[in-house]
Backbone as CSV, one residue per row, in Angstrom:
resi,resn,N_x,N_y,N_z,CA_x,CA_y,CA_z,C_x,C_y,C_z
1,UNK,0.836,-1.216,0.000,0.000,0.000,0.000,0.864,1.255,0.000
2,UNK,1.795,1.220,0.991,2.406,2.312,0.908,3.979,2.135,-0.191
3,UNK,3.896,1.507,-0.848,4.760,1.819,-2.357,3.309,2.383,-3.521
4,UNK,2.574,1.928,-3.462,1.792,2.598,-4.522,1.117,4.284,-4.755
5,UNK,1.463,4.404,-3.111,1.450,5.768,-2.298,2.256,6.429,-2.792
6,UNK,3.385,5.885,-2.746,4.761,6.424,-2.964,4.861,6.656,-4.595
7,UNK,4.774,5.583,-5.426,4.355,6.066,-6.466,3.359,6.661,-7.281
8,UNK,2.054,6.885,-6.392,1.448,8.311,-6.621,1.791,9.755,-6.502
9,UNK,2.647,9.584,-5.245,3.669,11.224,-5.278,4.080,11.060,-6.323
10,UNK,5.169,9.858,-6.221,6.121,10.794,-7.412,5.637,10.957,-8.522
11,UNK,4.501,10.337,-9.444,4.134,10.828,-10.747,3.593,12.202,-10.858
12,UNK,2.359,12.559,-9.540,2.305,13.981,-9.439,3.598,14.655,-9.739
13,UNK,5.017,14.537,-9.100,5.929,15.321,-9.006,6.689,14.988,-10.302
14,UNK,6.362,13.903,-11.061,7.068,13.887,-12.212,6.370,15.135,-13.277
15,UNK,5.040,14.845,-13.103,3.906,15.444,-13.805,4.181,17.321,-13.777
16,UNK,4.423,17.560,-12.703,4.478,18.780,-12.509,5.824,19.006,-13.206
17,UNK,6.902,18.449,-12.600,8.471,19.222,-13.411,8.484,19.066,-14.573
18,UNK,7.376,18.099,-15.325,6.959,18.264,-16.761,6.776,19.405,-17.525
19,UNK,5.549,19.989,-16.980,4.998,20.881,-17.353,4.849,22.191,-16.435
20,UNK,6.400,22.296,-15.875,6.694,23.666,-15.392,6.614,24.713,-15.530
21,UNK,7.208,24.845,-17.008,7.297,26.030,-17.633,5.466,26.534,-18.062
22,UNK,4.980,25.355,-18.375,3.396,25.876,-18.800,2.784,26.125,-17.428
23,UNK,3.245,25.856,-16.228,2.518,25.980,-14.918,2.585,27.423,-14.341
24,UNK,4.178,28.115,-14.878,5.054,29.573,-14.568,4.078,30.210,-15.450
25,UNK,3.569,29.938,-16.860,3.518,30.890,-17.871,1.868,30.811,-17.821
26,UNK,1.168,30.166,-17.211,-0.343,30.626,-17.000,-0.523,30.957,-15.675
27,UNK,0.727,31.353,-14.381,0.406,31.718,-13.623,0.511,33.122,-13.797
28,UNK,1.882,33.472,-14.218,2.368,35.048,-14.787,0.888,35.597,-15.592
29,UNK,0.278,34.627,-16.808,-0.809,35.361,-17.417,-1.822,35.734,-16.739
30,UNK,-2.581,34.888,-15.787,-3.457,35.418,-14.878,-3.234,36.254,-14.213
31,UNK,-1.726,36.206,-13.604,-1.460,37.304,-12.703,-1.724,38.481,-12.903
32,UNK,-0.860,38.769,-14.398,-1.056,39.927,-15.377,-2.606,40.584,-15.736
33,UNK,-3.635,39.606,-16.197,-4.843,39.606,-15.957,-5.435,39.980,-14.911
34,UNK,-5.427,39.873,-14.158,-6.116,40.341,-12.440,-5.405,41.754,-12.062
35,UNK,-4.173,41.990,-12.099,-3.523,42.811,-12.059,-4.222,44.040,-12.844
36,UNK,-4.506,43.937,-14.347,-5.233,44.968,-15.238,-6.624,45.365,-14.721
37,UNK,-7.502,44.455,-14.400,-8.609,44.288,-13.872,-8.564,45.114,-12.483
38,UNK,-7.560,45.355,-11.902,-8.229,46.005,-10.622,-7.380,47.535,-11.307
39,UNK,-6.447,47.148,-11.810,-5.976,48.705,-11.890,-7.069,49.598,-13.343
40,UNK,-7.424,49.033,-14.212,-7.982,49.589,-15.243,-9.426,49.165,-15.521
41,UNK,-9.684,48.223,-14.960,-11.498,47.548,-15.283,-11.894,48.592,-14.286
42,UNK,-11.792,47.646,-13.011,-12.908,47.936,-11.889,-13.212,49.595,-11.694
43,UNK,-14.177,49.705,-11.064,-13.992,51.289,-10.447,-14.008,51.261,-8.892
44,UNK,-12.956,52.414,-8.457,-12.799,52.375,-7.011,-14.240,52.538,-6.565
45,UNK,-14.903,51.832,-5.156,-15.675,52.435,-4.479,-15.180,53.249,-3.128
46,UNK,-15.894,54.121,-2.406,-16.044,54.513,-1.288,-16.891,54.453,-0.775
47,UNK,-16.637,54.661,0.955,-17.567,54.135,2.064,-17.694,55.554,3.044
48,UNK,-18.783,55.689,3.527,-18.798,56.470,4.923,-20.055,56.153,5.892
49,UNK,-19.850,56.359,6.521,-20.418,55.690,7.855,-21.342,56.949,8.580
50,UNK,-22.425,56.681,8.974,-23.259,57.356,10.688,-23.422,56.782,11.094
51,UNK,-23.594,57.328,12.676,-23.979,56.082,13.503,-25.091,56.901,14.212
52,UNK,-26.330,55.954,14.832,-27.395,56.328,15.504,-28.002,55.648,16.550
53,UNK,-28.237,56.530,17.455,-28.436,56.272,19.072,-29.871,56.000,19.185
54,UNK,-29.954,54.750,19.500,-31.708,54.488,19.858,-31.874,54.571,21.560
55,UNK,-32.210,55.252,22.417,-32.410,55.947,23.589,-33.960,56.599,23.804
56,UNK,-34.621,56.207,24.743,-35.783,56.987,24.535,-35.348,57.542,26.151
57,UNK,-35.908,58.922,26.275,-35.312,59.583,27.459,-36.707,59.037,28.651
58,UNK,-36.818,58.772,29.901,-37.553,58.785,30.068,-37.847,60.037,31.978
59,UNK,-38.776,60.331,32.314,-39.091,61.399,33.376,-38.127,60.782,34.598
60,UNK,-38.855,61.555,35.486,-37.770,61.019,36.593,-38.377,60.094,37.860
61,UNK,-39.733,59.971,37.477,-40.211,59.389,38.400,-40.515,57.629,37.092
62,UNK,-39.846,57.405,36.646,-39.509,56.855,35.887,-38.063,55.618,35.949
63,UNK,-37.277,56.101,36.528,-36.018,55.842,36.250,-35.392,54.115,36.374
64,UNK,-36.243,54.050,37.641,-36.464,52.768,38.317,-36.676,51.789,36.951
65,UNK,-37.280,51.620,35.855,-37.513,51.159,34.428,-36.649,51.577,33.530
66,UNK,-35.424,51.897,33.758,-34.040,52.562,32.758,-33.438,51.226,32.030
67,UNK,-33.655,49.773,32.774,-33.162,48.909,32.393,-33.913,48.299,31.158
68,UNK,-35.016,48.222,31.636,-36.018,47.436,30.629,-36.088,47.895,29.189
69,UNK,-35.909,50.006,29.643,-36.415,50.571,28.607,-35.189,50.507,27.843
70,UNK,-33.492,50.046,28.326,-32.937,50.173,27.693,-32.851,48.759,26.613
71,UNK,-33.492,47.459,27.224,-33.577,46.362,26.120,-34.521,46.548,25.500
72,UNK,-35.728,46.869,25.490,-36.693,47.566,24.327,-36.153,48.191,23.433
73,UNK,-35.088,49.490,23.808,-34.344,50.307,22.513,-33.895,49.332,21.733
74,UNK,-32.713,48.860,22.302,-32.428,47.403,21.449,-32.376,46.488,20.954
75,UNK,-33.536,45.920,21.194,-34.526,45.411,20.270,-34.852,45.852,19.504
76,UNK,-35.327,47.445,19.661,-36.008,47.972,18.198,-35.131,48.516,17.540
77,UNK,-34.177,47.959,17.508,-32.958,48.157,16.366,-33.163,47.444,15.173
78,UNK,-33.604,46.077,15.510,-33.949,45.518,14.664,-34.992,45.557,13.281
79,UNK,-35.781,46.258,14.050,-36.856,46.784,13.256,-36.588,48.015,12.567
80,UNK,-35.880,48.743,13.481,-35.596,49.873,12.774,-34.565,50.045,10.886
81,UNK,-33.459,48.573,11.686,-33.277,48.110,9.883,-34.257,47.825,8.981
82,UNK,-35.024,47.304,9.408,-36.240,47.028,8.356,-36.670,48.514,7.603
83,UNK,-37.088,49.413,8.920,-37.576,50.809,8.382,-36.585,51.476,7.292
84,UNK,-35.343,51.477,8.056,-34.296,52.703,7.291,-34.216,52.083,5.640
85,UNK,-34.199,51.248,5.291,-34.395,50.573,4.284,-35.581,50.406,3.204
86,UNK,-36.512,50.569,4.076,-37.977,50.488,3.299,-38.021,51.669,2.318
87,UNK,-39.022,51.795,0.912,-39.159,52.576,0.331,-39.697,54.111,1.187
88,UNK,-40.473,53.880,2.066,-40.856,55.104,2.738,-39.795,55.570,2.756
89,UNK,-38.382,55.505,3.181,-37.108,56.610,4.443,-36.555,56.599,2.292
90,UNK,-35.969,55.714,1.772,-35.462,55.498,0.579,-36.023,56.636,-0.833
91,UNK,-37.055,56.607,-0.800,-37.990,57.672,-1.999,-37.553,58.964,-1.585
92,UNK,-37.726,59.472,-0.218,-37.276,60.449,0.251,-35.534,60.809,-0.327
93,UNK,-34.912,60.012,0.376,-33.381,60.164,0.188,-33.088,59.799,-1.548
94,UNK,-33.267,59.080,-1.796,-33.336,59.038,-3.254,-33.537,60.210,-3.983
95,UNK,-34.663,61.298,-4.307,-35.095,62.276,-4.646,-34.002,63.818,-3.991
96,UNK,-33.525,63.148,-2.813,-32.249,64.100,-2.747,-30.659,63.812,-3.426
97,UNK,-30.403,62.824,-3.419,-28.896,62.488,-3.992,-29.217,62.235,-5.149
98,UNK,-30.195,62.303,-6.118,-30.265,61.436,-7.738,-29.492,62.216,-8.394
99,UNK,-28.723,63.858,-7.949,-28.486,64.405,-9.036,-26.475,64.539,-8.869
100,UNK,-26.614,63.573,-7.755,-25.368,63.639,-7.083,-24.021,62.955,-8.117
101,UNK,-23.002,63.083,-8.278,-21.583,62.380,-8.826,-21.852,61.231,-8.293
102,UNK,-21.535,59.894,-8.855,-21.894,58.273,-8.505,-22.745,58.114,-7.717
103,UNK,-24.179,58.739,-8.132,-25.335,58.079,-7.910,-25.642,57.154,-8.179
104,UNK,-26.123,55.907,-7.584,-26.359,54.456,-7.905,-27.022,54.073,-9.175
105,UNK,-28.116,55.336,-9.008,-28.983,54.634,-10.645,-30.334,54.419,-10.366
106,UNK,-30.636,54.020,-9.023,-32.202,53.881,-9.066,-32.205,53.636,-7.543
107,UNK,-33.371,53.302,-7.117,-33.965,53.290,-5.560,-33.174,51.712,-5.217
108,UNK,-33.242,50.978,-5.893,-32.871,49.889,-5.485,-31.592,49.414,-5.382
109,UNK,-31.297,50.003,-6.393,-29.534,50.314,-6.615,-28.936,50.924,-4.970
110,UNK,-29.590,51.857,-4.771,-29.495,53.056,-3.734,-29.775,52.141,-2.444
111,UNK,-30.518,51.154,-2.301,-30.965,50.221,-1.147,-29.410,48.927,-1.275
112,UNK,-28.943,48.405,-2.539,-28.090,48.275,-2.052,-26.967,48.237,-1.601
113,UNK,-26.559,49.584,-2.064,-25.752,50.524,-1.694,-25.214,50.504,0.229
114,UNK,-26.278,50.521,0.947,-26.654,50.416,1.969,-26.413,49.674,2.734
115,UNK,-25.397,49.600,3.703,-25.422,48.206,4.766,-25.647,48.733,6.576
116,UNK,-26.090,47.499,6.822,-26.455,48.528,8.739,-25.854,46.982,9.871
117,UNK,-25.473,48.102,10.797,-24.783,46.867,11.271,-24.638,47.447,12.771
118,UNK,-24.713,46.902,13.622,-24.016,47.088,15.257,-23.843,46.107,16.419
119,UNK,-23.336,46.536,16.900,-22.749,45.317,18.204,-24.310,44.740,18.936
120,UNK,-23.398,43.513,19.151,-24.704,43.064,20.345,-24.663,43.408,21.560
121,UNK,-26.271,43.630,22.075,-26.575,44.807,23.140,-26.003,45.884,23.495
122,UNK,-25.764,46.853,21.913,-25.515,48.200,22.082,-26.417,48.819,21.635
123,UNK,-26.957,49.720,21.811,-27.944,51.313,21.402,-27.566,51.381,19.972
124,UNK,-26.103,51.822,19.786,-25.914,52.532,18.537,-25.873,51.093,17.312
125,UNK,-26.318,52.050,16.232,-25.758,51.202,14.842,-25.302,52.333,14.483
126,UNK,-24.926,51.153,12.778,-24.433,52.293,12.095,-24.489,51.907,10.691
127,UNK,-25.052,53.229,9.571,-25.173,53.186,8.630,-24.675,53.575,7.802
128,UNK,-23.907,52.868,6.623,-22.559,52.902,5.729,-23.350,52.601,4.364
129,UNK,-22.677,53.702,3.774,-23.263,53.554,2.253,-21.935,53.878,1.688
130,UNK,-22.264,53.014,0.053,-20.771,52.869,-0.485,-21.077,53.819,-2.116
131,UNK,-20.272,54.024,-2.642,-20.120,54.936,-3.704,-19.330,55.368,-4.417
132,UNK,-19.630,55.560,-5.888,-18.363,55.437,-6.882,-17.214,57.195,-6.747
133,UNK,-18.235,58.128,-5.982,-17.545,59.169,-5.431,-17.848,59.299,-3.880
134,UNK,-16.391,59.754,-3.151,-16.399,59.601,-1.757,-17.392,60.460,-0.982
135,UNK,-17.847,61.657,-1.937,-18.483,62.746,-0.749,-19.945,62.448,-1.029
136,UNK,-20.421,61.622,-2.335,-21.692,60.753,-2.697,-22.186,59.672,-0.992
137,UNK,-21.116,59.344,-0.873,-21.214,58.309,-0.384,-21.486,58.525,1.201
138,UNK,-20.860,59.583,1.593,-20.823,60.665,2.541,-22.585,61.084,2.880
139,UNK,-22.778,62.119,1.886,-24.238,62.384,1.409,-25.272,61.350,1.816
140,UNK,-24.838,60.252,1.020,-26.098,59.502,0.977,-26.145,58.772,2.889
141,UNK,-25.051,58.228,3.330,-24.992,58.060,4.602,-26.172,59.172,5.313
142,UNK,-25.913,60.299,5.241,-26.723,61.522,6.407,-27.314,61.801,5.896
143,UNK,-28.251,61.428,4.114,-29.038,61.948,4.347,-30.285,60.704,4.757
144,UNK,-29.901,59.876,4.890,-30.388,58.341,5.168,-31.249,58.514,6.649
145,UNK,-29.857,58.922,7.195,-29.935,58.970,8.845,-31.195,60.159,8.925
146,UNK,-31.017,61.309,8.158,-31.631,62.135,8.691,-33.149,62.121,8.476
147,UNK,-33.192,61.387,7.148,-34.857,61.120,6.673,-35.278,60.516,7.644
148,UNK,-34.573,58.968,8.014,-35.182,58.012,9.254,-35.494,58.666,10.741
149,UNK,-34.298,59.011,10.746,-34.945,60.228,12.223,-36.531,61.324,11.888
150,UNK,-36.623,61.358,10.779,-38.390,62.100,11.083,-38.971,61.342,10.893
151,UNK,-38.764,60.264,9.879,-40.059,59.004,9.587,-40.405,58.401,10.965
152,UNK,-39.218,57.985,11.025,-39.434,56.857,12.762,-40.744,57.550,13.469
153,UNK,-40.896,58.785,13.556,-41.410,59.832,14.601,-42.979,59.137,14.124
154,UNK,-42.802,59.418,13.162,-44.666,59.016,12.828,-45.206,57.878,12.387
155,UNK,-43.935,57.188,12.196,-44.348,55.495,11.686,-44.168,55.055,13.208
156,UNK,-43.245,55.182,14.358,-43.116,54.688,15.155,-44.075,54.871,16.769
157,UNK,-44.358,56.370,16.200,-45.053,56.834,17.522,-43.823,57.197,19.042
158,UNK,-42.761,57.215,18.384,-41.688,57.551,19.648,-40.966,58.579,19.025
159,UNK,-40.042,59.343,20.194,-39.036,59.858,19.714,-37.477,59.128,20.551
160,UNK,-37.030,58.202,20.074,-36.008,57.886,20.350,-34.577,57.545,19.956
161,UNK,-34.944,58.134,18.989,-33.762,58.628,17.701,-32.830,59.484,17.643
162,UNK,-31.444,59.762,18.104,-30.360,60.756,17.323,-29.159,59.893,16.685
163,UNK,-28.590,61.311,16.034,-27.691,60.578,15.305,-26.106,61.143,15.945
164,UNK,-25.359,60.412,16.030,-24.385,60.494,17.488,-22.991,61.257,16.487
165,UNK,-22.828,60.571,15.249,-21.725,61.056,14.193,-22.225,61.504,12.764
166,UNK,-22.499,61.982,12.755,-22.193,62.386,11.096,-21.434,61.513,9.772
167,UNK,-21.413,61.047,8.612,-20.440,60.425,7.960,-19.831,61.781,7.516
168,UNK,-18.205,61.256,7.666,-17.392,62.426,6.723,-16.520,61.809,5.025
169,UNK,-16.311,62.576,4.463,-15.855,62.164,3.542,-14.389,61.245,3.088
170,UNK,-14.366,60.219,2.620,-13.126,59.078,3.328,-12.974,59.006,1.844
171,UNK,-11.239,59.653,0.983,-11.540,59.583,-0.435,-10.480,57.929,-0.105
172,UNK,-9.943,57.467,0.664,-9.359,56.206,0.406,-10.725,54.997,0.241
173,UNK,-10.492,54.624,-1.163,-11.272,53.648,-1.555,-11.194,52.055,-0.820
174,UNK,-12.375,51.679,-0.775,-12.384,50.521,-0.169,-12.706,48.889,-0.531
175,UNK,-12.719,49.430,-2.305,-12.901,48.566,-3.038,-12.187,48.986,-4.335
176,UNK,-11.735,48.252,-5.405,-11.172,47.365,-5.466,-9.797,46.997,-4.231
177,UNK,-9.836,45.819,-3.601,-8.827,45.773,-2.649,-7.575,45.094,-3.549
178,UNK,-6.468,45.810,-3.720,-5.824,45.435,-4.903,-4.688,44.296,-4.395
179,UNK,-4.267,44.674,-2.814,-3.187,43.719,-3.118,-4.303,42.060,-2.801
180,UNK,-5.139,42.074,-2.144,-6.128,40.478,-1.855,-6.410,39.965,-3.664
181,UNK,-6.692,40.979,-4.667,-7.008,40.761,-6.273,-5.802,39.946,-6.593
182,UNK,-4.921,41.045,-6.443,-3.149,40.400,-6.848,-3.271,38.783,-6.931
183,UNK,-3.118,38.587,-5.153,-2.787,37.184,-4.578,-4.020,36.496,-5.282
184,UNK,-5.112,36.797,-5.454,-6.249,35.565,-6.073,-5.558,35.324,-6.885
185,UNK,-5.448,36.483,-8.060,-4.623,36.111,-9.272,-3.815,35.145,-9.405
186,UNK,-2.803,35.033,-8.614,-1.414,34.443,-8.318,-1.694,33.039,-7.711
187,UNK,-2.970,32.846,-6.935,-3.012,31.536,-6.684,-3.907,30.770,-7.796
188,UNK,-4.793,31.536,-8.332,-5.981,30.997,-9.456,-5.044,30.568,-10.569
189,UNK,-4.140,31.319,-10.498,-3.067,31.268,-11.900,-2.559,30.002,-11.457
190,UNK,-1.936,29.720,-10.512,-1.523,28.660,-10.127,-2.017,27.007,-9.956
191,UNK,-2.810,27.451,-9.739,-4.123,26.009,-9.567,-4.507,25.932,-11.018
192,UNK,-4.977,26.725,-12.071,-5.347,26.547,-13.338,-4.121,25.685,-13.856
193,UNK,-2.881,26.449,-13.472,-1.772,25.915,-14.701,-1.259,24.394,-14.200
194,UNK,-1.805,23.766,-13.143,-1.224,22.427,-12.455,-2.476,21.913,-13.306
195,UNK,-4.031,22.255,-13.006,-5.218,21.557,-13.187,-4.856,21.463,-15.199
196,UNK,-4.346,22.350,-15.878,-4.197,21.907,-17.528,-2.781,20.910,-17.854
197,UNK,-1.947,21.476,-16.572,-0.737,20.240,-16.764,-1.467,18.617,-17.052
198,UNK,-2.358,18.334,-15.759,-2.864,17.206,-15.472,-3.982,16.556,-16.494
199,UNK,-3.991,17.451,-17.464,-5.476,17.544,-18.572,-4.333,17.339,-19.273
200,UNK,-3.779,17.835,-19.508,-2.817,17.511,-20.762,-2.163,15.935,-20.610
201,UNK,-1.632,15.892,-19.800,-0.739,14.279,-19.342,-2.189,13.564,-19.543
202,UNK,-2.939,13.733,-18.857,-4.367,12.529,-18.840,-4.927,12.534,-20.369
203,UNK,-4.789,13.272,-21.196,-5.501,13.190,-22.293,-3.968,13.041,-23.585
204,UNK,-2.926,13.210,-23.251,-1.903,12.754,-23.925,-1.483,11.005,-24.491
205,UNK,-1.931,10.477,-25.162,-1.650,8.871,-25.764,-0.434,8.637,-26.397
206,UNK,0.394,9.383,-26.147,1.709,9.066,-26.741,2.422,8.353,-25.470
207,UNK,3.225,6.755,-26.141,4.367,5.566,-25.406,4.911,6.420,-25.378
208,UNK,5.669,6.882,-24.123,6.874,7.400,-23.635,8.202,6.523,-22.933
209,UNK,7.448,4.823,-22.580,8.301,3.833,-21.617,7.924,2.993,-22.332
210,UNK,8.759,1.830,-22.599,9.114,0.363,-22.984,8.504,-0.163,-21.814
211,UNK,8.011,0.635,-20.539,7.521,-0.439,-19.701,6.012,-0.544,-19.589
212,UNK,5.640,0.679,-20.120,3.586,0.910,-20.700,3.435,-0.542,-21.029
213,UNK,4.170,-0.561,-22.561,3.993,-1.351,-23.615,3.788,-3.276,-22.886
214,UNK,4.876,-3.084,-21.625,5.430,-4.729,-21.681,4.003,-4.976,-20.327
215,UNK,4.015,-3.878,-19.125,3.668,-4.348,-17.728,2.182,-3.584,-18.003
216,UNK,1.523,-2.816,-18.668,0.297,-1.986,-18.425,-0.151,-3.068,-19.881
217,UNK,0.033,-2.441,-20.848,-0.849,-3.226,-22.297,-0.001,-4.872,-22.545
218,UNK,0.571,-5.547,-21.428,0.775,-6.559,-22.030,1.470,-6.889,-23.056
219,UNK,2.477,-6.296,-24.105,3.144,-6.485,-25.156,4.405,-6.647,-24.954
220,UNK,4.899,-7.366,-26.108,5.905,-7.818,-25.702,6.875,-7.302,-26.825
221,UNK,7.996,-6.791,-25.982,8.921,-5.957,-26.665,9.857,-6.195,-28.113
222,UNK,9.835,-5.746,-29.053,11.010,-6.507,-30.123,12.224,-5.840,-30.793
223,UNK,12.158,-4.152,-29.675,13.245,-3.863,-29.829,13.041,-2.082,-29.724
224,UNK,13.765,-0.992,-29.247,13.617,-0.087,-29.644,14.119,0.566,-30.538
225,UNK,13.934,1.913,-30.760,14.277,2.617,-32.039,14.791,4.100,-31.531
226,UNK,15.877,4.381,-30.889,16.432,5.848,-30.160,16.356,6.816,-31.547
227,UNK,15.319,7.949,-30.786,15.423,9.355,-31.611,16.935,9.700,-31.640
228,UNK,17.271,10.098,-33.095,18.106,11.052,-33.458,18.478,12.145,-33.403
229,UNK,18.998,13.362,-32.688,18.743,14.223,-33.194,19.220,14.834,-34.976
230,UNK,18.379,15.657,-34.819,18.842,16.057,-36.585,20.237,16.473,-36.954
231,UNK,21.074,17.263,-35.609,21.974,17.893,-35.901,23.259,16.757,-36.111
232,UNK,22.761,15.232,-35.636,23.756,14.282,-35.060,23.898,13.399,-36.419
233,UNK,22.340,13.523,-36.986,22.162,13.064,-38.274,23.018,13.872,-39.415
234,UNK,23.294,15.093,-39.090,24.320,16.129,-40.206,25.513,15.758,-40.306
235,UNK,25.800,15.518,-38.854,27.205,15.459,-38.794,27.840,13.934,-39.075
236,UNK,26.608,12.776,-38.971,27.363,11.704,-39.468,27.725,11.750,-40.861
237,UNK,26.231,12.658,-41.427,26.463,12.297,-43.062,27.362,12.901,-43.700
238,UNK,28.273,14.090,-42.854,29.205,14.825,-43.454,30.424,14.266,-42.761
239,UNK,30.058,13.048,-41.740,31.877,12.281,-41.319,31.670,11.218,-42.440
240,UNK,30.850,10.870,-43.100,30.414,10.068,-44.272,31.313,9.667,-45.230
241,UNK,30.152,11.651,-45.835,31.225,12.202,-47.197,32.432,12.610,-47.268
242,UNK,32.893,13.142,-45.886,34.579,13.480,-45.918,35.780,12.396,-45.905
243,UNK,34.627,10.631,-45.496,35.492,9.427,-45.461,35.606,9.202,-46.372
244,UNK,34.203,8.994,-47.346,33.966,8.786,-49.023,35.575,9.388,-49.565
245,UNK,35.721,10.904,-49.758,36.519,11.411,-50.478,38.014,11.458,-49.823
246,UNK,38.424,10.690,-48.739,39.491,10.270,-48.387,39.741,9.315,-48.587
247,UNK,38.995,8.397,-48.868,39.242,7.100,-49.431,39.275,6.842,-50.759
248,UNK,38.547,7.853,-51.258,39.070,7.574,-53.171,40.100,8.531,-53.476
249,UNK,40.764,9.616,-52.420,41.980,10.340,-52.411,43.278,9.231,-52.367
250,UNK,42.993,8.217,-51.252,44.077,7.347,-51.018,44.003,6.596,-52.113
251,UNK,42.998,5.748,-52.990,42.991,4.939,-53.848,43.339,5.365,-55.091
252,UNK,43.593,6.769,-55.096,44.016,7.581,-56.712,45.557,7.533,-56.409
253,UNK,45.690,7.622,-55.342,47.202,7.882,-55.109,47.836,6.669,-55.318
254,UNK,47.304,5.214,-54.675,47.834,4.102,-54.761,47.611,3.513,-55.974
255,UNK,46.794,3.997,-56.969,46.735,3.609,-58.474,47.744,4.370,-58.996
256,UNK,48.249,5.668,-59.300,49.298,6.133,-59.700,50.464,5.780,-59.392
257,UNK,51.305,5.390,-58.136,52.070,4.411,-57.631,52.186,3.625,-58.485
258,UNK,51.559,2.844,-58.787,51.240,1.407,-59.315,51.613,1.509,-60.847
């Protein structure tokens, strides 16, 4: 068992130092490929962020219930993603940024643009919108926040809404991430050019061993036939002709003698 093991490595490893050079030269091409793609395809995006405080204040003869009221807020965080998202808070904000530099394109585009996210059992989230210009992206963040802070009021029946930060404008892009592109490249390139080595050897039918022929197909050997090279073939036929004409040099000479 473990010789047949053994000779499964090594054919992999024969297989590969085979087809090295084709393994180097479709890794370099992909590389090159992925490489163009983030620097000249893609377009950078940007991100900016608000964040918003769900808190409902409550009196003072009250206070004694600060706990409860504070897992209720947080809970309705949950819901509140649902809201900030819905076409109600969206039509609004939409109708303000449509005329903006890398505007998404449409309401839905603009929804998913949009991601919301915050810790567990904290008050605050926070809402990050991404965009093909940084101060778009900025924009659309506050004006998100700011629509939802009046909707909440009348869809929700509370006021327990502020918004704690502002998004500011962040021109370092956060997409395409070029050097993580690179390395895909470099490993995709890599795995392709082993996976066509192995397509090639598996779909290749050319005898390479006298031992295919005798121990795999059973045949029985009657002799081989060693390639030449061509250049070896020149040079016999010209140690040939230079014997040819040394030998009828000597035989002219030994007839005149004579």
């Amino acid at each position: 068992m473990e010789s047949e093991q053994t000779i499964s490595v090594m054919q992999i490893i024969g297989i590969l130092r085979k087809h090295i050079k084709a393994i180097f030269g479709t890794t370099i091409v992909v590389t090159i490929a992925a490489i163009f793609l983030t620097f000249f395809v893609m377009t950078p995006k940007y991100s900016a962020t608000t964040q918003i405080l769900v808190n409902r204040k409550l009196s003072d003869d009250m206070q004694s219930a600060q706990f409860q009221q504070v897992q209720a807020d947080v809970q309705m965080i949950s819901t509140y993603k649902d809201i900030i998202t819905s076409p109600t808070v969206l039509r609004d904000v939409n109708k303000q940024v449509s005329g903006y530099p890398g505007y998404p394109g449409s309401m839905s585009a603009l929804k998913d643009s949009l991601s919301i996210s915050n810790s567990q059992n904290s008050q605050v989230f926070s809402v990050t919108a991404k965009s093909t210009d940084a101060g778009t992206a900025a924009a659309i963040a506050n004006s998100t926040a700011k629509v939802f802070k009046k909707k909440v009021v009348k869809i929700m029946s509370v006021n327990n809404v502020s918004i704690v930060s502002e998004a500011a404008t962040n021109t370092k892009p956060v997409s395409p991430r070029k050097t993580l592109n690179i390395l895909i490249g470099l490993v995709l390139g890599v795995i392709l050019g082993i996976a066509l080595a192995f397509i090639r050897e598996l779909t290749d039918r050319t005898v390479t061993t006298e031992s295919f022929l005798t121990d795999d197909l059973g045949l029985t050997s009657l002799g081989t036939v060693t390639e030449i090279d061509q250049k070896d073939i020149e040079k016999t036929v010209e140690h040939k002709k230079l014997q040819t004409k040394l030998n009828e040099n000597n035989s002219a000479r030994n007839h005149r003698r004579v």
